[in-house]
N, C-alpha and C positions, 0 to 999 in steps of 0.2 A: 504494500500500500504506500504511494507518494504521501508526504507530507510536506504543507504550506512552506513554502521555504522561509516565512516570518521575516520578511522587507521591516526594514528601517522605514515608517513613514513620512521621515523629515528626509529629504534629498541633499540639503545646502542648509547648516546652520553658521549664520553669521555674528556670530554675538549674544546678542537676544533676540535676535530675531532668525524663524526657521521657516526652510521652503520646503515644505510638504510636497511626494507626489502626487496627489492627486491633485494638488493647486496643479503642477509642473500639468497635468492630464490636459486641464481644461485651455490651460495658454497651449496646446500642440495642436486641439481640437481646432482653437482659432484661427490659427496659423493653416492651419490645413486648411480653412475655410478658404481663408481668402487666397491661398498659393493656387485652388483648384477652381477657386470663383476666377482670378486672373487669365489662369487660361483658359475657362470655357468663354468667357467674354471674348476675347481674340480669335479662338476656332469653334465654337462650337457654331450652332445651328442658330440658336437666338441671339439677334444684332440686338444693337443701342447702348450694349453695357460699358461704361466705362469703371477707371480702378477709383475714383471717387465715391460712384454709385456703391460699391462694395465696402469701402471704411465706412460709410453712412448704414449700409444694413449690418453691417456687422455692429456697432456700436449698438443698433436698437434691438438687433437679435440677441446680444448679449443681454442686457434689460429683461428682457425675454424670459432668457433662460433662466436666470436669479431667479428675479419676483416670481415667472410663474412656475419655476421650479419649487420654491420653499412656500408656495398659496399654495399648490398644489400636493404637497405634503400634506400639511394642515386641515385643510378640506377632507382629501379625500382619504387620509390614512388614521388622523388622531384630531378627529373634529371636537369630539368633547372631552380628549384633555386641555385644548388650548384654549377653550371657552373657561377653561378653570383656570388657566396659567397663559393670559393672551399677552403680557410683557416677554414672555419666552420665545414669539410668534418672530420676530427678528434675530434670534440668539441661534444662526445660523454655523457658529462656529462650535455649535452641536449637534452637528449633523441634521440630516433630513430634509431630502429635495428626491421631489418626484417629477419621472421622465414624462409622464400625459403631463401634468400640471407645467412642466418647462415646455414640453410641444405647444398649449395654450397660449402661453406668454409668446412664445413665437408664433403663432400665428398673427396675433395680434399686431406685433411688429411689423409683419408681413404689412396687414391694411395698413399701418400708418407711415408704412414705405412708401408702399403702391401710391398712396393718394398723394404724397407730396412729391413722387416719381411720375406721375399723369401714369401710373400701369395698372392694369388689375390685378385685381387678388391673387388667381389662379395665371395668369402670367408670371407673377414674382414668386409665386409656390415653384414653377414649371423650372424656373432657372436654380431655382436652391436644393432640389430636392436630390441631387445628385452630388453636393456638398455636403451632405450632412453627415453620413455616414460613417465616413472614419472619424469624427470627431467622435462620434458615440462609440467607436471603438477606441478611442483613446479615454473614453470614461469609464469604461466597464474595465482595461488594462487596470486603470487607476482602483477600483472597488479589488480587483485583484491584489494588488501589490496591498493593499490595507487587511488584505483576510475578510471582507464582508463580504455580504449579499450573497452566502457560500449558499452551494444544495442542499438540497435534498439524502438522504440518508440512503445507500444504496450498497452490495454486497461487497465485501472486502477483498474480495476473490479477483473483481474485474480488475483490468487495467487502467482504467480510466477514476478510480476509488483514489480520495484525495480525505487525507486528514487534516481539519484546522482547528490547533488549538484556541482560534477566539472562539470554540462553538463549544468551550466546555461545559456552560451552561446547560445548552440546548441537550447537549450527549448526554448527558447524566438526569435529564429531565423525561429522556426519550427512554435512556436503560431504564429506569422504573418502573416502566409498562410494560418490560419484554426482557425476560429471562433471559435471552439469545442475543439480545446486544448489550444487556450488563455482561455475558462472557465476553463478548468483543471490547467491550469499555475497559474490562480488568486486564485482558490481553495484552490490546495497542493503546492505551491510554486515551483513548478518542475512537467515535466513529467514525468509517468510511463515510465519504460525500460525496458526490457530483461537484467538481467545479463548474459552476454554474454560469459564474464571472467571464471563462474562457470559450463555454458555450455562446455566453451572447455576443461575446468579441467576432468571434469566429461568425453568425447566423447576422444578427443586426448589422454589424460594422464591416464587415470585411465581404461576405457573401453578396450584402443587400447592393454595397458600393459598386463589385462590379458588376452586378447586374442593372442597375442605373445606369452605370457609367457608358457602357454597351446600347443599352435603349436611348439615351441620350445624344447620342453621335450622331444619329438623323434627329429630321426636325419632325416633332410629334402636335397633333391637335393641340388646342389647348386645353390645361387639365389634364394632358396625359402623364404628362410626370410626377407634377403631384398627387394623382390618384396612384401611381404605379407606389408611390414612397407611402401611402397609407395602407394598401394591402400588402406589400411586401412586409412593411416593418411588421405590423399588427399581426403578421401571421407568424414570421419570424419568432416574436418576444410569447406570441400566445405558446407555440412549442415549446419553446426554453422554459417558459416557467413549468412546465411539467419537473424540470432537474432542478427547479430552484426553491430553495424554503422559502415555505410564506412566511410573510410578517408574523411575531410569536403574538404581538396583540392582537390579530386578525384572523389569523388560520385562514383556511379555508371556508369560499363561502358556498350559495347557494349552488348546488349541480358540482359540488367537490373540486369547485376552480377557484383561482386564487384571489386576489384584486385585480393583477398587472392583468389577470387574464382577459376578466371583466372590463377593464379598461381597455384593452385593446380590440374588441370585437368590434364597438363602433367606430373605431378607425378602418377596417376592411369593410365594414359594411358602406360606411360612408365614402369610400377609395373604389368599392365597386359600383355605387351609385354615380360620381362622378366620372369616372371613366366609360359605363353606358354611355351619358351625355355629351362626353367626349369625342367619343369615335361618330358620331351621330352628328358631331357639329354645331351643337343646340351650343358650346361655351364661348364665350367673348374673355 
């Protein structure tokens, strides 16, 4: 059985002040944004873009991604504990931001792009949606190298069985209920897991990227890119969380699926309703 290789979470400490990897995650995401925003502007298929247009969306997609990342926490994961503790609702540097809730905040961005861009929604969707990807692959590396957001508990036999000691909790909460993994807890010190983290690197980030990146190369209706980036992703992260542990304050909800799962369904339903309208031509 692998085990986590337990990363230093600070990359660069300079004094008192230290550079976490997962800060380092989000500055590569950006950068990849705009490195691959620069050159679809130059050869892809969709004109007008200049590298202006691109520091201005990234600036408000950043926006975005914060606020609607950590609203989207709050809301949708621990609504009534920050109804009891709503001074904590900014206290960001304890963790807790959600990927639907930061996709929200970007969209958002998106319209208030478009509108001071004279573009529409699904035009500014159509050119980003092929951008995004490896930055969420450089956020799920980043949940990696910290030991979070680990799986699901799975046989210690497989190859693919990864031990992490931030899940001591969890293991020892799990052996309680099951004679056959308290023997595996007293064995390896921890349960086998799913890396989960490298599942979604691998399926969201890296898979989804070049399959955009390929559909993108020609010029597509409009809406077909960002319908392509709502069913791909949505189907992507709906798979992965089968290896991923649910939230411990949530578990599993209705029909034995998780949140992320639930959250993502109306992303492919909504990603194949617009791409109907898409290929149909009904989008401006």
């Amino acid at each position: 059985m692998l085990v986590h290789p337990q990363f230093d979470p600070i990359a660069v400490s300079l004094g008192p002040l230290a550079v976490r990897w997962y800060g380092l995650m989000y500055l590569v995401a950006f950068m990849l944004f705009v490195t691959l925003g620069k050159w679809r502007a130059k050869h892809g298929p969709i004109k007008g873009w200049v590298e202006k247009d691109l520091d201005d969306l990234l600036f408000w997609g950043v926006l975005g991604v914060v606020l609607g990342g950590r609203l989207g926490y709050v809301l949708f994961y621990k609504p009534a504990y920050y109804l009891g503790h709503p001074a904590e609702i900014l206290a960001v540097w304890q963790g807790g931001m959600s990927f639907h809730g930061g996709f929200l905040g970007v969209l958002v961005a998106l319209w208030f792009f478009g509108r001071k861009t004279g573009r529409s929604f699904l035009q500014v969707g159509d050119f980003v949606a092929p951008l995004v990807p490896l930055g969420l692959a450089a956020g799920r590396m980043g949940n990696f190298i910290n030991g979070e957001l680990w799986g699901r508990i799975t046989s210690p036999d497989a190859w693919w069985a990864m031990m992490f000691p931030q899940a001591a909790n969890e293991d020892r909460a799990a052996a309680l209920l099951d004679p056959a993994l308290m023997a595996q807890l007293a064995q390896y010190g921890g349960l086998p897991r799913h890396a989960s983290q490298l599942y979604q690197f691998a399926l969201e980030g890296v898979c989804l990227f070049v399959i955009l990146w390929l559909v993108s190369r020609k010029a597509r209706p409009v809406g077909f890119m960002g319908a392509s980036f709502l069913i791909g992703y949505g189907t992507f992260r709906f798979i992965a969380e089968f290896a991923r542990q649910p939230d411990d304050f949530l578990g599993l909800l209705a029909g034995q699926l998780s949140m992320g799962q639930w959250l993502s369904l109306p992303m492919i339903l909504i990603g194949a309703a617009i791409m109907a309208l898409s290929l149909k031509g009904k989008l401006r």
